[in-house]
C-alpha positions as CSV (number, residue, x, y, z in Angstrom):
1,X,52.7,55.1,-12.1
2,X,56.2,55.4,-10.8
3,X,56.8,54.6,-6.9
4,X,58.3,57.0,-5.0
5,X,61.4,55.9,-4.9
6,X,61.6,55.7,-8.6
7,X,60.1,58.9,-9.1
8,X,63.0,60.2,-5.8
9,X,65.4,58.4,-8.3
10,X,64.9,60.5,-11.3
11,X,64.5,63.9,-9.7
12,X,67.8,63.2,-7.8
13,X,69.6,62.7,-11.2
14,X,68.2,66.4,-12.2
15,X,69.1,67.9,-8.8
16,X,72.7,66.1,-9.1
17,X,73.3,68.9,-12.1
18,X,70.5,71.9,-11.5
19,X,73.7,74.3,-10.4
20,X,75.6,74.3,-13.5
21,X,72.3,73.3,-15.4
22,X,70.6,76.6,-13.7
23,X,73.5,78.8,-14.1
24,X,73.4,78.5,-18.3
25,X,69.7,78.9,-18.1
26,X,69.7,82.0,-15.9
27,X,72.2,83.8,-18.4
28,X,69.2,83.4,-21.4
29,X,67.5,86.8,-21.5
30,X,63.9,86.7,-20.1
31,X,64.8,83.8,-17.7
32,X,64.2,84.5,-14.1
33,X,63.7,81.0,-12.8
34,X,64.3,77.6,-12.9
35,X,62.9,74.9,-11.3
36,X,63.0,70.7,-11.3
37,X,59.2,69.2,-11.9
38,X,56.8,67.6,-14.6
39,X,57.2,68.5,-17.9
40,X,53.7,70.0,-19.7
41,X,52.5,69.8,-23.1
42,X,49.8,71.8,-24.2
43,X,48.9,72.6,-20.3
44,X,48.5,68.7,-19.4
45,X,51.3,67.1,-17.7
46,X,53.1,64.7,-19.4
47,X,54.9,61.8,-18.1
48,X,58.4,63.1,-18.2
49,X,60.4,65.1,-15.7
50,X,62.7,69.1,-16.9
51,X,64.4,71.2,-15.8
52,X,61.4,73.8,-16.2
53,X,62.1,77.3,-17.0
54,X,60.4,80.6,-16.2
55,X,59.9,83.3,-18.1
56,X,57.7,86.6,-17.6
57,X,56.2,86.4,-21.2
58,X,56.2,83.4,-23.7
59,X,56.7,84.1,-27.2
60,X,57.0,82.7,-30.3
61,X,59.8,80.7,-31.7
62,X,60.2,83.2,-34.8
63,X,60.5,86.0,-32.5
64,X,63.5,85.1,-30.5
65,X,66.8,85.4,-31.9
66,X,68.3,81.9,-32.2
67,X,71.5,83.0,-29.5
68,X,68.3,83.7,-26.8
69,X,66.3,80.3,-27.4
70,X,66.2,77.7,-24.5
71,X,67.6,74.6,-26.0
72,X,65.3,71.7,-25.8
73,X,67.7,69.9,-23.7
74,X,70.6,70.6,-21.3
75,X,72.6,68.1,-19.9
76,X,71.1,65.5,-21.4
77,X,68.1,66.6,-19.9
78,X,64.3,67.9,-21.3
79,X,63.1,71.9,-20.8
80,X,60.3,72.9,-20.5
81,X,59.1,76.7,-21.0
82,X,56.8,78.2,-18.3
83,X,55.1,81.3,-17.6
84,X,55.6,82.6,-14.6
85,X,52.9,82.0,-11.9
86,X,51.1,84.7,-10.4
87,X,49.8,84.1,-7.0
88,X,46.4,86.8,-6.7
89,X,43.7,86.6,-4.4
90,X,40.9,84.2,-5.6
91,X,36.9,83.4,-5.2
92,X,35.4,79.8,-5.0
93,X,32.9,77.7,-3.8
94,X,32.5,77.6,-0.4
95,X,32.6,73.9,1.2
96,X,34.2,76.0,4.8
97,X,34.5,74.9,8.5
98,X,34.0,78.0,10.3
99,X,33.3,75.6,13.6
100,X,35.1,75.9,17.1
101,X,36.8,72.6,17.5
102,X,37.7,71.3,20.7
103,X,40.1,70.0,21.9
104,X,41.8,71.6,18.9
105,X,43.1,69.7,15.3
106,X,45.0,70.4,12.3
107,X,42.9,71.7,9.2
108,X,40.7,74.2,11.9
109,X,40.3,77.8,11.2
110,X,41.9,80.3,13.1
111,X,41.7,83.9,13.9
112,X,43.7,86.8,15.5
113,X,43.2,90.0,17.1
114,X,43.6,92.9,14.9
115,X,44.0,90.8,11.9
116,X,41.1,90.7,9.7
117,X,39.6,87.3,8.1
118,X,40.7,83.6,8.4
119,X,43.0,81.0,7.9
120,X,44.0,77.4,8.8
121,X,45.8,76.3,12.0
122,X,48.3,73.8,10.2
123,X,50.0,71.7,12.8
124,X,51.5,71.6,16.4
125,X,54.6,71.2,17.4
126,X,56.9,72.2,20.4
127,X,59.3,75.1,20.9
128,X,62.9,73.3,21.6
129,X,63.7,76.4,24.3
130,X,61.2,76.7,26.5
131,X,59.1,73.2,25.7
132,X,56.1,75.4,24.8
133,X,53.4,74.0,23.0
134,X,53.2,76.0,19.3
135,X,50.7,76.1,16.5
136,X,51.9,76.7,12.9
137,X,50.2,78.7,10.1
138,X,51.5,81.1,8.0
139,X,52.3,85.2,9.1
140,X,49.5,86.5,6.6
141,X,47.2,84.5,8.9
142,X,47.7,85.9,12.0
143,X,50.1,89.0,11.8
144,X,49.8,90.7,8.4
145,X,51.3,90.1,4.7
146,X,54.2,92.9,5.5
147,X,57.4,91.6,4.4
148,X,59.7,91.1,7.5
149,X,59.9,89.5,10.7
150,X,57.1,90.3,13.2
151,X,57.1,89.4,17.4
152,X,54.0,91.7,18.6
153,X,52.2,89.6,20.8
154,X,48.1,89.0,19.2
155,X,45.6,87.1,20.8
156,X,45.0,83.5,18.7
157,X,41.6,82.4,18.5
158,X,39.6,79.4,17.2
159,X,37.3,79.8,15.2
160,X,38.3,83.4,14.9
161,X,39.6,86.0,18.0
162,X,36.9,88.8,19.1
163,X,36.6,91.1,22.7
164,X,34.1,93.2,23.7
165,X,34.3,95.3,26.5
166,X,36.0,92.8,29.7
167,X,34.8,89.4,27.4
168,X,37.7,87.8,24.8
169,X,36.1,84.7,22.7
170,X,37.7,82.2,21.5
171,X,41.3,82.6,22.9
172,X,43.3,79.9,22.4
173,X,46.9,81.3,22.3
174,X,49.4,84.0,21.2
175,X,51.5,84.8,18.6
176,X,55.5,84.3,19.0
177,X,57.1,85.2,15.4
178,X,56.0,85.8,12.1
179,X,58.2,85.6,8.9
180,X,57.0,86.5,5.2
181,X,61.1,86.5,3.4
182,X,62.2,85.4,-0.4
183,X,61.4,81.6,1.1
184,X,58.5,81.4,3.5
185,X,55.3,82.8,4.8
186,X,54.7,81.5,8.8
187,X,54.4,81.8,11.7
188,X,53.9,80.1,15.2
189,X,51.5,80.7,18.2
190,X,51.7,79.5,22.1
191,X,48.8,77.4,22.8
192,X,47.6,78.2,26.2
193,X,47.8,75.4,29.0
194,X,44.6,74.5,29.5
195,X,43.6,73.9,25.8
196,X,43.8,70.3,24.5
197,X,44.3,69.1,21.5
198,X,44.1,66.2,19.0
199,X,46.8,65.5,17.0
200,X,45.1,64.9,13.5
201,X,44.5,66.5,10.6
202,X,40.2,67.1,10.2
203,X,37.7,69.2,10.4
204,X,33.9,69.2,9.9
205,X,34.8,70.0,5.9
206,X,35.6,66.4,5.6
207,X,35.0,62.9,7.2
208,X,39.1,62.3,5.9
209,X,41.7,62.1,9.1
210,X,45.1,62.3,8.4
211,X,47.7,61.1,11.3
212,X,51.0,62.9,10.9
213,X,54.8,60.5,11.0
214,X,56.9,63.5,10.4
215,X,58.4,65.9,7.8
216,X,60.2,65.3,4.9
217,X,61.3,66.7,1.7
218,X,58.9,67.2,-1.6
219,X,59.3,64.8,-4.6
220,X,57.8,66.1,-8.3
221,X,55.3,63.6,-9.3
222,X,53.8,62.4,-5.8
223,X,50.3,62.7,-5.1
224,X,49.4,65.1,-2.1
225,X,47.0,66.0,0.4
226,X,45.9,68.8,2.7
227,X,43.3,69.7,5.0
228,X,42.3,73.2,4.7
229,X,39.2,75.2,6.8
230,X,37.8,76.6,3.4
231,X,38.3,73.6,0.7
232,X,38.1,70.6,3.6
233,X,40.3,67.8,2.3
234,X,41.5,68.0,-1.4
235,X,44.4,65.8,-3.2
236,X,47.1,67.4,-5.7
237,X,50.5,66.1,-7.9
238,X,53.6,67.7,-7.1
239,X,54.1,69.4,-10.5
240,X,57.8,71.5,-9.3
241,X,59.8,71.7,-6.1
242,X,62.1,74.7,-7.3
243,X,59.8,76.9,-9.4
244,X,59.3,80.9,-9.0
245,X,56.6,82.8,-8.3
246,X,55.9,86.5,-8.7
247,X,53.1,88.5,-8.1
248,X,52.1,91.1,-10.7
249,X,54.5,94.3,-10.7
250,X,52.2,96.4,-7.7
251,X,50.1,95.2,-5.8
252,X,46.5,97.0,-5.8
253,X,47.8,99.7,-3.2
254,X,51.1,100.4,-5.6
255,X,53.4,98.4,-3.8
256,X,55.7,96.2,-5.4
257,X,56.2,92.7,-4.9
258,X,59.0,90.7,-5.0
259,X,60.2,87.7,-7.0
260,X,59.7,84.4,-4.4
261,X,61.9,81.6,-5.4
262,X,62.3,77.9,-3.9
263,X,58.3,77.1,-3.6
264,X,56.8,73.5,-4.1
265,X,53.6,73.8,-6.9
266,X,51.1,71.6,-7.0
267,X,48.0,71.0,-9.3
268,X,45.0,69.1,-8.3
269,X,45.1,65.8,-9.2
270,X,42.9,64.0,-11.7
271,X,40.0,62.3,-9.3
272,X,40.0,66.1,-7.5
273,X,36.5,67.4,-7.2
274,X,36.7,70.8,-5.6
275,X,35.3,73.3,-8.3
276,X,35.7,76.7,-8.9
277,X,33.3,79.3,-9.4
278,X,34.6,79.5,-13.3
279,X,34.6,76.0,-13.5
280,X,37.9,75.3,-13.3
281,X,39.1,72.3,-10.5
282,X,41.6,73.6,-7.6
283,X,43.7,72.2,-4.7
284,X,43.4,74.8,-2.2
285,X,41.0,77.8,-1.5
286,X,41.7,81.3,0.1
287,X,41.3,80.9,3.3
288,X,43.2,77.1,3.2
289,X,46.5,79.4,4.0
290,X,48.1,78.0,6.7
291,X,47.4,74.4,6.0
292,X,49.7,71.4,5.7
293,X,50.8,69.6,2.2
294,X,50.9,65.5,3.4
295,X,52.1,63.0,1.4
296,X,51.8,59.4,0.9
297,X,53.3,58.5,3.9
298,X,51.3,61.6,6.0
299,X,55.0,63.6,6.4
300,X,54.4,67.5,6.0
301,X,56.6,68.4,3.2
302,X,54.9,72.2,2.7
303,X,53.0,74.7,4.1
304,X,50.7,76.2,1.7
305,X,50.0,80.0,0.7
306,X,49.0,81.1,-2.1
307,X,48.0,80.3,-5.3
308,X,47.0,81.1,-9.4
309,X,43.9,80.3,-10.9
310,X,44.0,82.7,-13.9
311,X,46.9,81.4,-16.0
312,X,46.4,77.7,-16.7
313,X,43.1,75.5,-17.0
314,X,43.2,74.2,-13.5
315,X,44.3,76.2,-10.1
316,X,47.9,76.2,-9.3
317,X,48.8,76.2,-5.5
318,X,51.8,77.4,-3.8
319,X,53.4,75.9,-0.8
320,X,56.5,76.9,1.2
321,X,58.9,74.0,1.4
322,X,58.9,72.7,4.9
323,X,62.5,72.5,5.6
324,X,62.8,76.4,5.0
325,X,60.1,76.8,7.3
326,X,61.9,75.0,10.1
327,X,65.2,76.9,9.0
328,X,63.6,80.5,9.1
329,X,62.0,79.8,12.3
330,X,65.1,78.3,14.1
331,X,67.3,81.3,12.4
332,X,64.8,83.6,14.3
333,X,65.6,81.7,17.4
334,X,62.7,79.8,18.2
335,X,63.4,76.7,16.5
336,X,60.5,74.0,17.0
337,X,60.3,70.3,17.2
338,X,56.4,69.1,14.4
339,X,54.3,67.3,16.7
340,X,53.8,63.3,15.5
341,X,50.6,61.8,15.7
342,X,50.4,58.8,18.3
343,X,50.6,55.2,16.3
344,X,47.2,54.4,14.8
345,X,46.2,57.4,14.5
346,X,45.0,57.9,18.1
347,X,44.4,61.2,19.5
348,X,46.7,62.6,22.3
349,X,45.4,65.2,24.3
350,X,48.2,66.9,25.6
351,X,48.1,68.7,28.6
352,X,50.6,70.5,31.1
353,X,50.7,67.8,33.3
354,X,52.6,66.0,30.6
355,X,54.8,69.0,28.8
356,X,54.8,72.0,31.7
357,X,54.9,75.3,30.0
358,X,57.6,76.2,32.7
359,X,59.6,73.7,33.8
360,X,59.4,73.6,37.7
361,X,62.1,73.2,39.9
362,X,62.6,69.9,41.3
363,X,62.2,69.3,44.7
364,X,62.5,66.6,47.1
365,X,58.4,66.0,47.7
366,X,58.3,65.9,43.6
367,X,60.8,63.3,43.7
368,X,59.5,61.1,46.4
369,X,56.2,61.2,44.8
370,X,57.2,60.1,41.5
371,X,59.5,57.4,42.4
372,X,59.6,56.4,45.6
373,X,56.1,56.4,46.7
374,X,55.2,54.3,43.6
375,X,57.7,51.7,44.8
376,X,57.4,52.1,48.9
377,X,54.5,49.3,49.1
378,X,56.7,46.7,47.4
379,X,58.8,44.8,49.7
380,X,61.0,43.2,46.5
381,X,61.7,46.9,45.9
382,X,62.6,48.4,49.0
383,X,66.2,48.2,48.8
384,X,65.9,50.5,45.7
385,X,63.3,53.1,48.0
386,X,65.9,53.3,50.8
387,X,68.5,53.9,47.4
388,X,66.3,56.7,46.3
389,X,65.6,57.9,49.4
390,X,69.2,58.0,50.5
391,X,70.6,60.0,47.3
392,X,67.0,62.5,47.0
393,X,68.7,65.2,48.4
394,X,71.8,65.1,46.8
395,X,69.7,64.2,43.2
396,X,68.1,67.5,43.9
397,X,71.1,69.7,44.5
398,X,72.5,68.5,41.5
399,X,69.8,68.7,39.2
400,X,69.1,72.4,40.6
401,X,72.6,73.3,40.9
402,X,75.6,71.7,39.3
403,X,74.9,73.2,35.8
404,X,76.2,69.7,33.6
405,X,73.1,67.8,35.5
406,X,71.1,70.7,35.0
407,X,71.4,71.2,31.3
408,X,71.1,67.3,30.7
409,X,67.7,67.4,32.6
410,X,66.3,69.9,30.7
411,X,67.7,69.4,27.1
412,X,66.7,65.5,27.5
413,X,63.1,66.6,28.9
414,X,63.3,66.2,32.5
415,X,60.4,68.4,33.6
416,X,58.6,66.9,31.0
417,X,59.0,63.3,32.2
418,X,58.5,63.9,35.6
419,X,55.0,65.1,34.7
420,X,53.8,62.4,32.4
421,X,55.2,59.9,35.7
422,X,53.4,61.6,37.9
423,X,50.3,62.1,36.2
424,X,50.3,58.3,35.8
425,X,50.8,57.6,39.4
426,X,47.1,59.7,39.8
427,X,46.0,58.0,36.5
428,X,46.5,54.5,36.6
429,X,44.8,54.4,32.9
430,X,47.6,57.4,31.3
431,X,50.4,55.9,29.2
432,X,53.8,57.6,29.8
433,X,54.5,59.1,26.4
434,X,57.5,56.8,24.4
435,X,58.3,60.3,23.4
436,X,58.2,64.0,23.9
437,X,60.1,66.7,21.7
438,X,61.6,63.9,19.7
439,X,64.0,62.6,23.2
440,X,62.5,58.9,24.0
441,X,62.5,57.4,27.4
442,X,65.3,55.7,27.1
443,X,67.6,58.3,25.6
444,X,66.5,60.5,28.8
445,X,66.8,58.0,31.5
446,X,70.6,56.8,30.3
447,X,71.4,60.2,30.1
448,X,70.4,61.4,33.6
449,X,72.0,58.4,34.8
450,X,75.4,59.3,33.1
451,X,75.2,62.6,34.5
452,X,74.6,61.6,37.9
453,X,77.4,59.3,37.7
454,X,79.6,61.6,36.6
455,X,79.0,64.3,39.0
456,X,78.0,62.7,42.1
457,X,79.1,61.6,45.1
458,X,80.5,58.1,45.8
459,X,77.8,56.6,47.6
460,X,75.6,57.9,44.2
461,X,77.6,56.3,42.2
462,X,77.5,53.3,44.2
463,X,73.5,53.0,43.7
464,X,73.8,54.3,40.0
465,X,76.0,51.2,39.2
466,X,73.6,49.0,41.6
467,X,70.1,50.5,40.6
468,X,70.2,52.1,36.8
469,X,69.8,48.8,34.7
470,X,66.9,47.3,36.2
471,X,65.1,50.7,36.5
472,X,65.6,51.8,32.8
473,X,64.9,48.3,31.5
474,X,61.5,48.3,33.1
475,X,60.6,52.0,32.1
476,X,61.6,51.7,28.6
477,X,59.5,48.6,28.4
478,X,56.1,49.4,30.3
479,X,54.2,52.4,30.0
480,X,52.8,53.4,33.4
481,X,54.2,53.1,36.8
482,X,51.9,50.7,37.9
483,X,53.3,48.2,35.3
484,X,57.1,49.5,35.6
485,X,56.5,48.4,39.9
486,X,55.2,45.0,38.9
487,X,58.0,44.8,36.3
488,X,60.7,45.6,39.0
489,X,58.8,43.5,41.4
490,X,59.8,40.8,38.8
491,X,63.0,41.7,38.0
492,X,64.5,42.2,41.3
493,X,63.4,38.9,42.8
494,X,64.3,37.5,45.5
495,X,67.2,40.0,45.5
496,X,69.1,42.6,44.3
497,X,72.1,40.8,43.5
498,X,70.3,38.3,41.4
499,X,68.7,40.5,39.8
500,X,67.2,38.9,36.4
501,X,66.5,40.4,32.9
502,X,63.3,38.6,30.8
């Protein structure tokens, strides 16, 4: 089996040429697609890659007039002939999680009100305007399947949303947007502040965890996973990244559907043994919409949907690509920042201590008590409490007021990074995050310090010049105040001016 950068190689030399290559295809009658992926012979996959073309019905060679044939090859590349897939509402075995989880993970099932059945909370992540903490799943899940944008606000439960009378069960959020377009089905949910969560992929389906490192793109030919409240964990190949799919010509009610380009399919892979009820093996299960396609190196490159189990011997899955998800969600204005799993896999409860919901004014008792009453009992560090005690009020006014210092604070995480100090001056044991909505420490301290130089006074620039370098050296390199004191201790010793780096 190829690597992946091999098999990146070879599906870069298709991609290189799909526009003109697409464009020739497109003008043969009966072709409404095209996509890049893994060429099939006699409905096994083979070990080449096409350009593979879909068609609504296949027929035989004698029956197409020789000017209407797909050639075997374009630009020096194989075709390969496809039948459309068509994504229809399916029955399996059930191997389900229909648990509360608490704190909360990926791969759970999740309700909301008014919406009837369930689905799979994907992921986390944050919302880049306001900092709030967001789930992702798809619309169907927790809106409806109408076609459109959606921003009615709908209680979010786990396992599932129910009230009765003055009693809601459950509640663990609410919905911000849903979009179903010719690209995506999603949508994100505010978590509420007081529920934790774990950021991993399980559930009780499944003794598999999968830590998340990111997003990237999907590559035809790679192997992988998801974690799904209806199917558990279940691996799959990467069979196209640019196929279409359409639904029958009317849904059951009458309505028609239309043609959904740009989706990544996947089949299960060979070791896969999640059956069918007709005995045929699958990736995914109704009910696994919402859930997150990982591959080998546990980035999210879809967010799976739907899926055919009629057509072809095994179950086909669909999965929106994940970059058009984070492109229709930032298009609606509420573009969000995936949540990355701590190194090792650890679980991070996140809490509004650390990432405030709200960001909260800053005000001089804040600031004293998340740096200079962490310093005050340290004599080496003095001259940097009477420093910070000198400028607080003018720090203040600046942050609150002059709107350059203001916008840095908040666009490089200020609020945030105040919390996750604080809470580690009342718990000696917390680690200051290295990161939080993809701005690390350091990138937030030197830019605070650049804007305070820039727009302060002369006596703050003064203790800028003085103080900034040994402070951002020991924060960057320890991770709770405790250790960033005995660091300074260290570093400042026996004075200020000869001040020493290790």
């Amino acid at each position: 089996m190829a690597d992946r950068n091999e098999l990146l190689q070879r599906q870069q030399a298709l991609q290189d040429v799909y526009e003109e290559a697409s464009t020739q295809l497109m003008e043969i009658p009966g072709v409404i697609g095209v996509g890049i992926g893994i060429k099939e012979k006699s409905g096994d996959l083979t070990e080449d890659i096409a350009f593979r073309v879909y068609v609504v019905e296949k027929k035989s060679l004698e029956d197409i007039p020789t000017e209407e044939r797909i050639p075997e090859t374009i630009m020096g590349f194989m075709t390969d002939v496809i039948k459309v897939y068509q994504p229809k509402l399916r029955v399996f075995v059930e191997r389900m999680d229909t648990k509360d989880h608490r704190p909360l993970k990926g791969g759970v099932a999740i309700g909301a009100e008014n919406v009837s059945g369930q689905g799979t909370l994907g992921w986390f992540g944050i919302r880049n305007s306001d900092s709030a903490r967001i789930l992702l799943t798809n619309k169907h899940v927790i809106f409806s399947d109408a076609t459109g944008t959606s921003t009615e606000t709908k209680k979010v439960g786990q396992a599932s949303y129910s009230s009765f009378c003055c009693c809601e069960c459950g509640e663990i959020g609410e919905t911000i947007v849903g979009i179903i377009n010719n690209n995506v089905d999603c949508a994100i949910a505010r978590l509420d502040d007081d529920v934790n969560l774990s950021l991993i992929l399980t559930n009780n389906a499944t003794t598999q965890q999968i830590s998340i490192a990111g997003s990237d793109a999907a590559i035809v030919g790679e192997t992988v996973r998801k974690i799904g409240m209806r199917s558990g964990f279940t691996t799959g190949v990467v069979i196209d990244i640019g196929a279409v799919t359409v639904t029958p010509p009317n849904d059951p009610a009458g309505t028609p559907v239309s043609i959904i380009p740009n989706q990544i399919l996947i089949r299960p892979d060979a070791t896969e043994t999640y059956e069918i009820e007709n005995g045929k093996f699958a990736f995914s299960n109704y009910g696994d919409s919402g859930s997150v396609i990982v591959n080998g190196d546990n980035e999210i490159v879809g967010l799976l949907y739907s899926g055919d189990e009629n057509n072809y011997s095994v179950d086909i899955t669909f999965a929106n690509n994940i970059a058009n998800v984070l492109t229709a969600l930032s298009n609606s204005g509420n573009a969000i920042t995936l949540s990355v799993s701590p190194p090792g896999g650890r679980s991070y409860v996140a809490s509004r201590h650390a990432i405030p919901k709200t960001p909260q004014p800053l005000t001089r008792t804040r600031l004293d008590d998340i740096l200079a009453r962490t310093l005050d009992g340290d004599p080496a560090a003095n001259p940097l409490v009477q420093a910070i005690q000198d400028n607080s009020d003018e720090i203040i006014s600046l942050i609150n007021h002059s709107r350059p210092v203001t916008v840095t604070w908040h666009r490089k995480q200020g609020p945030s990074f105040a919390g996750a100090f604080m809470r580690s001056v009342k718990e000696p044991s917390y680690q200051i995050p290295d990161e939080i909505n993809g701005i690390s420490r350091q990138l937030f301290l030197n830019s605070m310090a650049a804007a305070l130089e820039e727009y302060g006074s002369d006596r703050l620039k003064e203790a800028i010049q003085s103080y900034s370098l040994p402070v951002i050296y020991a924060c960057i390199h320890n991770d709770s105040v405790e250790d960033i004191v005995a660091a300074l201790h260290h570093i400042l010793m026996p004075s200020m001016e000869t001040a020493v780096f290790p």
